[in-house]
Each structure stands twice: as structure tokens, then as C-alpha cells.
N, C-alpha and C positions, 0 to 999 in steps of 0.2 A: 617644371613648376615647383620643385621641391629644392630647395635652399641644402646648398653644400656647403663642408667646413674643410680646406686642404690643412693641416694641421703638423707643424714642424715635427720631422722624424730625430729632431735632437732631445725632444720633450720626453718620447719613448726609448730612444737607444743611447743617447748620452747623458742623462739624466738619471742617479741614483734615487731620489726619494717621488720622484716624477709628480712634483708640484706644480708645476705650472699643466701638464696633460689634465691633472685633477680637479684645477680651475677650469680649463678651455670644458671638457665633457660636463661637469657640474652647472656652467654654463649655459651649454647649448641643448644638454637633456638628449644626445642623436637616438636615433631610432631604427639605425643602421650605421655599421661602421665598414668599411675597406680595408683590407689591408694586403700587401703584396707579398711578401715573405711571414709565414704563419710564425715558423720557431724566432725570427725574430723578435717579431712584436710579441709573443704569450708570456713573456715577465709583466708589460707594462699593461699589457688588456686585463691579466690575474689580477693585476693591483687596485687596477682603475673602474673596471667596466661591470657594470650587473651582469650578474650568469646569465641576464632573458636577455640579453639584447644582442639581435642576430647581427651575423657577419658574414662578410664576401671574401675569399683568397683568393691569391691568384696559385700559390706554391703550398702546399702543407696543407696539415689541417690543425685547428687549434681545439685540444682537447677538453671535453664538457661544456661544447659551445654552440649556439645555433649557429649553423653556418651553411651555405652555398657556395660553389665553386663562380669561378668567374666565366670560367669554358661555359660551365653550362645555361649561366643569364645569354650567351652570345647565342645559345642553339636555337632561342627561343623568338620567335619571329615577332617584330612592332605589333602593337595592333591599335586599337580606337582609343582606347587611354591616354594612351601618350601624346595623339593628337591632340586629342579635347584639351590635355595637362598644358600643351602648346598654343592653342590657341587662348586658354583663359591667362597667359600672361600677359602682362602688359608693363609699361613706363619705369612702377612703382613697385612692381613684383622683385621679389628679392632674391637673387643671381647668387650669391654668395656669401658668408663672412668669410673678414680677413682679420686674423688678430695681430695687432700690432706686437711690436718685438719686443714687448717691456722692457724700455732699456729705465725705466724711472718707475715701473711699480708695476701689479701682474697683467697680465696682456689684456687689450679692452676687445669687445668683437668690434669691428667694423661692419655695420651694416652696408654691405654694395649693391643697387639696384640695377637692374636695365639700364636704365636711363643714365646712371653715374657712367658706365662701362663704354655706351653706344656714343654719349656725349665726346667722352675723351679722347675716344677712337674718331670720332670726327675733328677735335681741336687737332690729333697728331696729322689725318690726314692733311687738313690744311697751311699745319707746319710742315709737312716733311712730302710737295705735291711727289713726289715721285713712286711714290706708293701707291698711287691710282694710275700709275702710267703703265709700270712694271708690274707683274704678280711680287709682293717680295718672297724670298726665301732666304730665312732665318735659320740656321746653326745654333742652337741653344741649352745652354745650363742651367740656367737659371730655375733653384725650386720654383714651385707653382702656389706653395705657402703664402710666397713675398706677393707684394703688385708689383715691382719691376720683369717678375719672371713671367707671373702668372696672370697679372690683367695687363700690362702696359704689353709685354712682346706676342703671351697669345692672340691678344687681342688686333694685333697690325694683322696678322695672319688671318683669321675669322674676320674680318672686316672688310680685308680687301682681297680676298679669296687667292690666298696666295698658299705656300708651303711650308710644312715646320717641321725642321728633322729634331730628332732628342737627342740631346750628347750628353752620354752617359761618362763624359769626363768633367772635369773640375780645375780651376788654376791653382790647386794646389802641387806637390813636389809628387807627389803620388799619383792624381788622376791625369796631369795637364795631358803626360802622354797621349790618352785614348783623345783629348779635343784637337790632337795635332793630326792624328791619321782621323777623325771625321772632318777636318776643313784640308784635307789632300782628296778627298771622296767627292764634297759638294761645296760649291763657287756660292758661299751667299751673294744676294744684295745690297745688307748691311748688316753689319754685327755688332752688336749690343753688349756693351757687358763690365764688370764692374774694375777701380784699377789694377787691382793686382791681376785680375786676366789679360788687361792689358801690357803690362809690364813683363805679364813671359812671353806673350805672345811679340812682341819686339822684337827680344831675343830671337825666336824662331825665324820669324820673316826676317832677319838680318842672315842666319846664317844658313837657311833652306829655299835653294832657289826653288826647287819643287814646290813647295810651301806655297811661295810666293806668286808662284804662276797661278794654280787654283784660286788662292784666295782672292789678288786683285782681279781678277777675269772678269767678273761684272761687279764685283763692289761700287755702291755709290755713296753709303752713308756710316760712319764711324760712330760708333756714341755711348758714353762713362755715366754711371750716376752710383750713389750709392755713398760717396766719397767722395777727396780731391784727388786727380789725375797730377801725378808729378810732370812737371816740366818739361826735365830732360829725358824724360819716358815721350812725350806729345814729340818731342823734337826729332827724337828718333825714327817716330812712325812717322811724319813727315818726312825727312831723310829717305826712308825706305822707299813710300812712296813716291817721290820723286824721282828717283834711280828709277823703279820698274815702271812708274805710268806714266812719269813726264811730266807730271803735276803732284797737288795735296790731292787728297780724298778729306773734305771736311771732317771734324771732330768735333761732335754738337756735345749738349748735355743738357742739365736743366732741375729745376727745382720739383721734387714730388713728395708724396706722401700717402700711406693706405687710406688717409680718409678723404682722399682729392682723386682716386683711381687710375692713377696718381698724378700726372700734370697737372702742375699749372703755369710755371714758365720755362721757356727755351731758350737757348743762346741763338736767338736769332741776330741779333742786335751786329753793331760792328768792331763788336769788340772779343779779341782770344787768348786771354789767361786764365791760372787758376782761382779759383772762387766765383768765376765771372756767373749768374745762371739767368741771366738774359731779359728777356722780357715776357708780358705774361698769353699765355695761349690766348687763341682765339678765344671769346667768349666766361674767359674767367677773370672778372673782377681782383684788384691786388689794392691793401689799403694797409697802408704803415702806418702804426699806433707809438708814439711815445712810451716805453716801458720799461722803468729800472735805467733808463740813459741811455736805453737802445731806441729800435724801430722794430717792432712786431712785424712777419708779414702776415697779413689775415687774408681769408681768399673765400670768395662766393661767384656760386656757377652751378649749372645744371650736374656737373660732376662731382660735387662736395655731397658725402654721406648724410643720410637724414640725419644719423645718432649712431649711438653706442647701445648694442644688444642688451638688452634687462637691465640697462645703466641709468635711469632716468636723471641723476645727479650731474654722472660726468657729463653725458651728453649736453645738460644745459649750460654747465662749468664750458665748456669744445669754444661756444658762442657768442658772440657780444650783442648789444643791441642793435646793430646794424641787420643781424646773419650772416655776418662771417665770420669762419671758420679759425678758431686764433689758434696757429699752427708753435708757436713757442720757437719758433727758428726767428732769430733777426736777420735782419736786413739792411742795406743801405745805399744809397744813390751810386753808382761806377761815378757819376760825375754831376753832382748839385747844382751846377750850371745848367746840364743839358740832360733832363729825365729821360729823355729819349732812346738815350746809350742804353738804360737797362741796368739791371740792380747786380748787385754782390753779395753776395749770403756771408754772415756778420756769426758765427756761432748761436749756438743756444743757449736762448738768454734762461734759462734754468742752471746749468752749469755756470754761470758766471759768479763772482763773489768780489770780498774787499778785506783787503791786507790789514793788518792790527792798526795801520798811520791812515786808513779811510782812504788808501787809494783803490780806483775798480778794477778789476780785474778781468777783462774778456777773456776768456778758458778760448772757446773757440777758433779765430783767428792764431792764436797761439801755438792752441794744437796742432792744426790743420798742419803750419807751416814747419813744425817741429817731426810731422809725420812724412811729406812730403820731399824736406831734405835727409831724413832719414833711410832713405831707400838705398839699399833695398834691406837693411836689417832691422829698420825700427815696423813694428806689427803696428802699434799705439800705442800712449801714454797718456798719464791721468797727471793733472796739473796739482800741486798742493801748496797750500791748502788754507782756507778762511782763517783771518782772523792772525795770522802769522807774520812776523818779519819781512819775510822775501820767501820767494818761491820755489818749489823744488818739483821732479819731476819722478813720478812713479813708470818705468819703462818695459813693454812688455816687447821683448826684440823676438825674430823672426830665425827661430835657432837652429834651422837647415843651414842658412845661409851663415850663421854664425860658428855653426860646427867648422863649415867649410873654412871660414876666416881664421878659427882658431891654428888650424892644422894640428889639433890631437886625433886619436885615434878614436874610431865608430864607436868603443866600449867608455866614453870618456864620458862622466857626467854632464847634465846641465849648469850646476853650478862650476866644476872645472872648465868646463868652454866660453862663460861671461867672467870667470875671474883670470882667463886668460889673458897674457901681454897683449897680443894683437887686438884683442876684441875690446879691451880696455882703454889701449890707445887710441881706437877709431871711435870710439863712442867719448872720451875723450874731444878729440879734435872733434867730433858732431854738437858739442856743447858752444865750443869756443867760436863754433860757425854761427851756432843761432845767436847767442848774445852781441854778436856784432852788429843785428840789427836788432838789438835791444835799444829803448829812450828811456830808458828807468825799469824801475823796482818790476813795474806791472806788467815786465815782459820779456824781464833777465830771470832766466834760472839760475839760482846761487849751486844747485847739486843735481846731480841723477842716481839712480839709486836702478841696477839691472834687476829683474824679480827672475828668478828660479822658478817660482811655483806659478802655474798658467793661472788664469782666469778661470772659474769655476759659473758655469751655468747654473746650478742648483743654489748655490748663494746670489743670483741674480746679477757677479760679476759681466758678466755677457749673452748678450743675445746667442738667438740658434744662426741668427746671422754674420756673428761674429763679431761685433760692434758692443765697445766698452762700456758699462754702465758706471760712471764717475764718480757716483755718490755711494754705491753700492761697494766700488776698490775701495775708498777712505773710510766704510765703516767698517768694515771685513777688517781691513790691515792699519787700523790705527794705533795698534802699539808698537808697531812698525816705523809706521810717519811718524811716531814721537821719536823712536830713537834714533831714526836718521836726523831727525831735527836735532838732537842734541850731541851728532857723531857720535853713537856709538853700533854702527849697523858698517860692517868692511863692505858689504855693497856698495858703498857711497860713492861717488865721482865729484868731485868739488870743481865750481868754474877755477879754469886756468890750471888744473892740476894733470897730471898724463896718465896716475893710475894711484 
């Protein structure tokens, strides 16, 4: 009966000035906090937290603090409290917040209800019947911060009374290891997870037949969100599965959002590319608004959040007069003849813009497609910029994979490994590939421009998810995008040039 807050651990341990923890606590006022490693977190609790406000560890202790161990809440047997605390919720009782990832300003709380969680958990089962057939069992990473990790996949498990192992690895170069020996351990059902898990995971089931045994054993259901899923990543894992099952294993996906918990459409539809996110769940309404020359998708259902926590502005700002929910993602027909096919996610019409000649600009679509032929070395890129000539492109590459490309040696900077030949020529040749399906100005990049320096959380360059805030690169580095605009930045890559 008491309302939790899962709260990103990049806020407290990758975060110098730990502004955005400052907002989330200031916020929600907690009255208890968790924490699992003490010496970790006691920089950012020192900074943030009143000395009254008690705590739980599970490792350490955090000094001058009220605190309880976690052992010893478990020694302590249920009793009529908790009951009572259970049975006085209901519909509208409030399960959670969830703070979105401020990729556009500081994180809002999401208010998640009952009702929002059980709703969606019923739309997926009806999407996905085989979840009522089988118990599923899920392998998973995914924080519990996110709703992809923590209400859409705990939720299949709590729902349909199935199983949830925790993989204490990650798709990164560093953790993937540990998720390769837990899916040698346990055979999911289906596995969930965002692309770049998918894209090592390819790799692996290509060259580990061990792998490959456990994992297809009973797999039934694949599925990406978060992102676009590259291509010839999707073709691969078809490949594979074909070889070992003798068939596809479908590859769904679908459009969400923390303030929709999170579904609201699926690729059910009969169509399988990227961008495609299908059509809309059982029970949630989809209504396309004219907006800036796009199509809004807006969404109303029993699964759409009341509001935003102590926000009463945004919150009414969230909504139209209809009651639905204006998610700021466009949208548009796969095929205006025939609605039925199911929609195609069209970028965010907040990142879009117009060139100094009034032409428009979809950031989106552009991205997407600029990220997805980029594999496996482009990470993201931010489009530049309003109000300009022709466009250029701010590029944050993938610099394990780039190291490797370069062939210098471990001690080799990050600016020596992007001003390398090799890494120049193929980012290069990545240029000349996308403007071939350029139709003009508003979709040709005239340059790219490699960045050295990552993305910085604390200036609001990126999420704790990892996901670019567009507007936030362009104001951080605009002395930057001036000088590349007027060549004078050796970053530069010019269309048609090799280095």
C-alpha cells in the first residue's frame, strides 16, 4: 500500500553534481530509502538526503545514518499490517512512480496505478496468447528504474505466474560475458531486450553451438523496443534460427512509453521492417493529430497514467481535450490506402526543425536510419542544425569497436583512434552510403564531425539510459557546430571526401 520510487543508480554513481537525484528526492519527499551497496551510494546520500531520514542496506553501513539491515526486516515475520495495507488497495492505489529519462528537461514522476500495470498486463496477454499457455520464463537485464525492464517484463512474470531469473550482465563489452553463461544455465521462453543486446547476442548464437542449444530449447517469442533493430542484425537471427529450429522464431516489437505502462501498439500487423510498431493493443485507443506537418500519436486506455507527481501544469500540458495522452512521437500510415497494415513511428516531432531556405526537417527518420547503417560503430548522432544551410551531423561512435578498427595499440587515445586512417575511411564510406538515399538538402548530410568527448549526464547530454538529448548536444557544443560549420574543426568529414 505504500508507493515506491526505483530510481536510476546513474543519478547517484555516474553523476558528479547529482542534480537530477536532487530533483527526483525533493520531489517525492521519501520517508525511506534502500540502498544495496552502503560505500557506494554515501557520496550521493551525504549530498542529497536529510540526516533523519532512515535507511535499509543490504552490504555496509552508511555512517551517521538511521539505518536497518535488510537481513534483519526478512527475520521479522508478516503480520496483520500488511494484510490490512493489502486489502485497502485497490484500481487507483498507486503501485509506483516511474521518472521518465529527461531526455528534454528534468525527469517528471510518472504516476503508475494498479489499474495502469494489471490493464497492460492484460493488453500483452492478449497480444502475446502464449503466455497463458506456458508459465513464461524470462532471463533479464533490464533495470527496474525503466518500464521496459520493470513494469512491461516483471510484469509478464507476476501476471502469469511464471519465473524471473536476474542477469547480472549487460550488452555491454564488459558485462555481455556474465548474460552469455546465464542463457547457457536457463532456456527462456522469450527474451526481451533492447538492440544492441541483440546485436551481441547474434554474434554468440552464430558461433556457440552450446549457446544455441539452451537458448532455442523452448523459445517462443523474440522482442526489441527501446530503439530501431538493424536489419541485417533481424536477418542474422533469422539465419540462425533457421539453421537450428528449422524455422523463424518471430521478432515482435512495439511502441511504449512510461506514461502508457508502457504498451500501446504491437507489431502484430503483417508487416516486418524497421520503424514498423504495428498496431494498437487491445483496448488502447490511437488518434493521429496534425502537428507541425506531422501526425501526433496520442493514446487513451485504462493504462495511460492519471498525471505527473506535484506537476499539475505538465500534467494538464500531457493532454488534449479528447483525454489523450499526446506522447510527442509522430506517427504515420505503413500504407494510407490500407490502415489496417498498422502505423510507422515517424521521429519526434520536438527534435524536428527548418533549414535557413524553410525547408523541414525530420531529425528522426534520419537518425534512425543513419544509426542503424551504422553498426556496429556509430552509438548515435545528433542532426545539425536550425536555421542552417544544409546539415551536418554530430557523431558519437562506439569506441571498443572503433579501437578494434583502428588497429593501434590499448594505450592509444580516443582522439588518435577516430583520427585514424581506417576509422576515417569507413566513417567516410558511412557518409557516402546514406546520401545516396538522400532527395535533397533535408536529408543529405554535407559533414560529420567524430566527438572525442562522450556525452555527459550531468549536462543533460544523455539519459541514465543512454539515449541522446539533441537539444542539450547543440547547446553544450555550439561553439563547436559553429566551427565545424565554417571548417575550421579537423574532426570534420565532408560528403564525398575519404579523410
Amino acid at each position: 500500500g505504500i508507493p515506491y520510487c526505483p530510481v536510476s543508480p546513474a543519478y547517484s554513481l555516474l553523476s558528479q553534481d547529482f542534480a537530477k537525484l536532487r530533483h527526483v528526492c525533493d520531489l517525492l519527499q521519501p520517508g525511506l530509502v534502500f540502498v544495496g551497496d552502503a560505500a557506494a551510494y554515501q557520496r550521493a546520500i551525504d549530498a542529497v538526503l536529510p540526516a533523519a531520514t532512515p535507511m535499509i542496506t543490504v552490504r555496509g553501513e552508511i555512517a551517521g545514518r538511521r539505518q536497518v539491515s535488510f537481513a534483519s526486516l526478512l527475520e521479522q515475520p508478516g503480520g496483520a499490517e500488511a494484510e490490512a495495507a493489502f486489502a485497502g488497495t485497490g484500481p487507483d492505489s498507486i503501485a509506483k512512480f516511474l521518472f521518465t529519462s529527461g531526455s528534454t528537461k528534468l525527469p517528471k514522476a510518472v504516476i503508475t496505478t494498479q489499474r495502469m500495470l494489471c490493464s497492460n498486463q492484460q493488453m500483452l496477454l492478449q497480444t502475446f496468447p502464449e503466455f497463458g499457455e506456458t508459465p513464461p520464463v524470462l532471463v533479464d537485464w533490464l533495470p527496474w528504474n525503466h518500464t521496459f525492464g520493470g513494469s512491461h517484463n516483471v510484469g509478464i512474470v507476476l501476471y502469469n505466474g511464471g519465473s524471473f531469473y536476474l542477469d547480472d550482465g549487460k550488452p555491454t563489452a564488459q558485462g555481455f560475458a556474465q548474460t552469455l553463461r546465464n542463457l547457457k544455465e536457463i532456456s527462456p521462453t522469450a527474451y526481451l531486450t533492447v538492440p544492441k543486446g541483440w546485436e551481441e547476442l547474434a554474434s554468440a548464437l552464430e558461433q556457440d553451438a552450446e549457446l544455441r542449444e539452451v537458448f532455442f530449447k523452448r523459445i517462443s517469442l523474440l522482442f526489441f523496443a527501446a530503439a530501431g533493430l538493424s536489419q541485417s542484425v533481424w536477418d542474422r537471427l533469422d539465419r540462425v534460427a533457421e539453421l537450428h529450429c528449422g524455422e523463424r522464431i518471430r521478432m515482435m516489437a512495439g511502441l511504449g512509453m512510461t506514461e502508457a505502462s508502457p504498451s500501446c501498439t504491437f507489431t502484430t500487423g503483417p508487416l516486418s521492417m524497421a520503424g514498423y510498431v504495428g498496431l494498437p493493443a487491445p483496448g488502447c485507443e490511437v488518434r493521429l493529430v496534425p502537428v507541425d506537418g506531422k501526425l501526433e500519436g496520442r493514446f487513451r486506455g485504462p493504462h495511460i497514467m492519471p498525471g505527473y507527481w506535484r506537476s499539475a501544469q505538465q500534467t494538464l500540458d500531457a493532454f488534449d481535450s479528447q483525454g489523450f495522452y499526446c506522447s510527442g512521437d509522430a506517427l504515420k500510415l505503413a500504407d494510407p490506402r490500407d490502415p489496417q497494415l498498422g502505423l510507422m513511428f515517424d521521429g519526434r516531432i520536438a527534435e524536428d526543425f527548418k533549414l535557413s531556405s524553410g525547408v523541414f526537417v525530420s531529425v528522426g527518420p534520419l537518425r534512425s536510419r543513419a544509426v542503424l547503417e551504422g553498426s556496429p560503430y556509430v552509438q548515435d548522432l545528433v542532426v545539425t542544425a536550425p536555421d542552417r544551410e544544409c546539415l551536418g551531423a554530430l557523431v558519437f561512435a562506439r569506441m571498443l569497436e572503433c579501437r578494434r578498427l583502428s588497429g593501434l595499440a590499448a594505450s592509444a587515445s580516443d582522439t588518435e583512434v577516430l583520427a585514424s586512417e581506417p576509422v576515417r575511411e569507413w566513417f567516410a564510406g558511412w557518409l557516402q552510403r546514406l546520401n545516396r538515399q538522400a532527395t535533397g538538402n533535408a536529408s543529405r548530410l554535407e559533414w560529420i564531425a567524430l566527438l572525442d568527448e562522450p556525452a555527459s549526464i550531468d549536462r543533460g547530454e544523455i539519459t541514465d539510459k543512454g539515449s541522446i538529448n539533441q537539444r542539450a548536444v547543440l547547446q553544450w557544443r555550439a561553439e563547436q557546430v559553429e566551427a565545424l560549420y565554417r571548417g575550421l574543426d579537423p574532426a570534420i568529414l565532408r560528403a564525398g571526401a575519404k579523410s
